[in-house]
C-alpha positions in Angstrom: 48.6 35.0 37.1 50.7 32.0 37.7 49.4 28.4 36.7 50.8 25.3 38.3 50.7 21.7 37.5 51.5 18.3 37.6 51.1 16.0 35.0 51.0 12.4 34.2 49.6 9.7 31.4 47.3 7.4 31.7 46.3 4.5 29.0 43.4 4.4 26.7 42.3 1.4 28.7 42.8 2.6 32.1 40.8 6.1 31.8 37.5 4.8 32.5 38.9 3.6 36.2 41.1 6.7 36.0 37.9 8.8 36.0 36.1 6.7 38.5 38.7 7.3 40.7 38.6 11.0 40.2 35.1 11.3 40.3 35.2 9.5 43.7 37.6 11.6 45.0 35.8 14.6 43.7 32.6 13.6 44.5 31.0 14.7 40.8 30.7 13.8 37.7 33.3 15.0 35.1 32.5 18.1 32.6 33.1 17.5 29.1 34.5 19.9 26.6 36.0 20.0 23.4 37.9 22.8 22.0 39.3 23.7 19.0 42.6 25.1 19.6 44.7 27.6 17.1 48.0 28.5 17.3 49.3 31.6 16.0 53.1 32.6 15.9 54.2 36.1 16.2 56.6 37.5 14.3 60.5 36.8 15.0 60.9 40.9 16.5 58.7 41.5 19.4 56.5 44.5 19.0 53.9 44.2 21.0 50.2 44.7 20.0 50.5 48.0 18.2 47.0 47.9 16.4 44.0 47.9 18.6 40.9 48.7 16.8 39.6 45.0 18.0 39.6 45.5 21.8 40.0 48.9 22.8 37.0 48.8 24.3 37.0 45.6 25.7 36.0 45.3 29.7 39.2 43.0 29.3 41.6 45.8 28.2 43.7 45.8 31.3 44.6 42.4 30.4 45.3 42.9 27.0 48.1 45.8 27.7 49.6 43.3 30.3 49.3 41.1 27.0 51.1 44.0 24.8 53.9 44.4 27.4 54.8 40.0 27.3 54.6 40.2 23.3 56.8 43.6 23.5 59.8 41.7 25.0 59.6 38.6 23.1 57.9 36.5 20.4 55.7 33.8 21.2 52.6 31.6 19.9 49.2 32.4 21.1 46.5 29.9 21.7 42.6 30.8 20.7 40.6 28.2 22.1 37.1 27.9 21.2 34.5 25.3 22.5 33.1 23.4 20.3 30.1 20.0 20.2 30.1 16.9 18.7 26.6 16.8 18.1 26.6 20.3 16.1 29.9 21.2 15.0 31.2 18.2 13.1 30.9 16.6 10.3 27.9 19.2 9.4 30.1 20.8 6.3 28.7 24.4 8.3 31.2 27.1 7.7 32.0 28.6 10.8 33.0 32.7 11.1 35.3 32.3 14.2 35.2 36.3 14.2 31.6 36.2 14.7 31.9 33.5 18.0 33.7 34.3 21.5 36.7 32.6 21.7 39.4 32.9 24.7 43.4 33.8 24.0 45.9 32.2 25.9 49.2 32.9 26.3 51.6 31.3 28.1 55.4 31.9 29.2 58.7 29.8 29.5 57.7 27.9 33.3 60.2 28.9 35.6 63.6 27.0 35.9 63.1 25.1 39.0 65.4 21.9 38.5 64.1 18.4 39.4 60.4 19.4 40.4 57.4 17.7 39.6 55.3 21.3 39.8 55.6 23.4 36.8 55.1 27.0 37.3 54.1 29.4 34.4 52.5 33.0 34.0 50.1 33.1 32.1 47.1 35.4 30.4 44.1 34.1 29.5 41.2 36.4 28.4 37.9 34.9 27.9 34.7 35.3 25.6 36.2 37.6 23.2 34.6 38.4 19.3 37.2 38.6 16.6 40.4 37.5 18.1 41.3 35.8 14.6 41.5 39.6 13.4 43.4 40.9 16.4 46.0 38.4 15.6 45.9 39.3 11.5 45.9 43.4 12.5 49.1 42.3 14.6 51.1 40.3 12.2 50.5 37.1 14.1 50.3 34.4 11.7 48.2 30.9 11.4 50.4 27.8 12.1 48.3 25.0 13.2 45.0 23.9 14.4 43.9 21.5 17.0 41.0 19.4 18.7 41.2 19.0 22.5 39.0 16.7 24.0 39.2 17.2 28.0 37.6 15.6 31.1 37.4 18.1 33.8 37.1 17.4 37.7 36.9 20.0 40.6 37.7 19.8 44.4 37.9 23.4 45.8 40.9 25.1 43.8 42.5 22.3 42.3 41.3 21.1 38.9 41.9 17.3 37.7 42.0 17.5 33.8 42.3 14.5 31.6 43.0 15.9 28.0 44.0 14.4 24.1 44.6 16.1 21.1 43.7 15.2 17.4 44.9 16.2 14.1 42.4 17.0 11.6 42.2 15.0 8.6 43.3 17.6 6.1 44.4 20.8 7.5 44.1 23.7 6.2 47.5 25.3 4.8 47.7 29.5 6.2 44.2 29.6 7.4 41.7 27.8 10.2 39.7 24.8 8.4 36.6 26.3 7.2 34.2 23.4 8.1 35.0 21.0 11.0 35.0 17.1 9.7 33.0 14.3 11.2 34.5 13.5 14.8 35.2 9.6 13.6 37.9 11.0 11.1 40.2 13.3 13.4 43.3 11.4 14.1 44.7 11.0 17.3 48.3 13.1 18.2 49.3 10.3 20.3 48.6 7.2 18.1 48.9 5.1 21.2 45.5 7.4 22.2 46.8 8.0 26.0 45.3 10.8 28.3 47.4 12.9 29.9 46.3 14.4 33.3 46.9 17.7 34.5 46.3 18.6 38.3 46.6 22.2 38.5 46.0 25.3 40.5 46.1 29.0 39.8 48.1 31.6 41.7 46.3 35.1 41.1 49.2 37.3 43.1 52.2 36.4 40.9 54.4 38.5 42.7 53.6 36.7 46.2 56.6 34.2 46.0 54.7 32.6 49.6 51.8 32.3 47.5 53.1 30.3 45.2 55.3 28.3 47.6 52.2 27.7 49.4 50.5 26.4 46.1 53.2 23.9 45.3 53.0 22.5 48.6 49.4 21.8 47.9 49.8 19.8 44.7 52.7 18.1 46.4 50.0 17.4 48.9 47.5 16.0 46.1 50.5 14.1 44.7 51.5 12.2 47.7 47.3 11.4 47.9 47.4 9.9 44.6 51.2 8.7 44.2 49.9 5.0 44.1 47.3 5.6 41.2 49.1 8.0 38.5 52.3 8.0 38.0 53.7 12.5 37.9 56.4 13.1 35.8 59.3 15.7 36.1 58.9 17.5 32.4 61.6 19.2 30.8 60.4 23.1 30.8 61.7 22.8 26.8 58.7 21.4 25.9 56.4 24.2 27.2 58.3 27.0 25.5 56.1 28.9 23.4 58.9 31.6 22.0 58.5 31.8 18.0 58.1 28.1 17.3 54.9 26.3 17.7 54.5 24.0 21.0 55.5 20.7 20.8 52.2 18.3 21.3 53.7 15.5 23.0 52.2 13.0 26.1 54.4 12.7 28.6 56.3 8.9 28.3 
């Protein structure tokens, strides 16, 4: 599967028009989620997924040999992702067993080199609602670098999704291993101290190796673009900053 985007900011004190616009355009209401994203880096040799006592009976198991076959070619740093509330997960001192919840892996690749584009285009693998993927990544020598919150606003008109998104630090992170216990929401600390959003409009392109398929996808978020070229302001991004070979993504808003 391919994923495609655009992306722009937006300012802390803009979002709330941001969304209305969205919302108008979308004609619903935004869906709320928070995550809590971990990133775990593989080791500098590809090898693959060599041990898999975790999944190998998992309904998802096609897609985790097309997983085996990226991380056999190269290194790169895995995203587990799981949802996460407010209300019930923070600032309750609950330890939490992410083996024992369904979390989703992501994994993404270099975005193709297309030169002075506003779309990125990426491959990417993402298999849901899956029980002990913190294991899967210890029996595979995948190791802990850094944890995230995302908070994300999410909007929906037919295949394109409008995303708002910001990411927090926690207050103390935990060195080698996932925080235990999630603190109160009030003392996570914004990545972006300025506290921007930044807004994704993206599509998905399940035949990756349909290159009028995905021509045909750009085209429509060029389309949504032009639509919106007065409110938000897309940005070309240099594909550097969405490698996820060995080193940890950089978690910056676009300027």
């Amino acid at each position: 599967m391919y994923e495609l985007f655009l992306t722009a900011s937006v300012k802390k004190d803009d979002f709330e028009i941001a969304c209305a616009i969205l919302q108008g355009l979308t004609w619903m209401q935004a869906r709320q989620n928070v995550h809590r994203i971990l990133y775990f880096a593989g080791q500098p040799q590809p090898r693959g997924l060599p041990n898999q006592r975790c999944f190998r009976q998992s309904p998802a198991l096609p897609l985790w040999n097309e997983l085996g076959k990226q991380l056999g070619r190269s290194s790169y740093v895995l995203q587990l992702a799981y949802e996460v509330f407010r209300e019930t997960d923070f600032g309750t001192g609950r330890a939490i067993d992410l083996n024992a919840v369904p979390g989703t892996l992501r994994w993404t690749d270099l975005p193709d080199p297309l030169r002075d584009t506003l779309v990125i285009q990426r491959k990417k693998i993402e298999i849901l609602d899956q029980p002990n993927l913190v294991t899967v990544m210890a029996d595979n020598g995948h190791s802990f670098k850094n944890e995230l919150i995302q908070e994300a606003f999410t909007f929906v008109r037919e295949n394109v999704e409008f995303v708002f998104s910001r990411m927090y630090h926690l207050p103390e992170p935990s060195p080698g291993r996932p925080a235990t216990a999630l603190p109160a929401w009030s003392d996570l600390r914004p990545v972006d101290p300025a506290q921007k959003w930044v807004l994704n409009v993206k599509l998905n392109v399940a035949e990756d190796n349909q290159p009028d398929k995905l021509q045909k996808g750009n085209k429509e978020l060029l389309a949504v673009k032009e639509e919106l070229d007065k409110l938000f302001d897309f940005k070309i991004l240099d594909r550097r900053v969405l490698d996820t070979r060995i080193a940890p993504p950089q978690i910056l808003p676009p300027r």
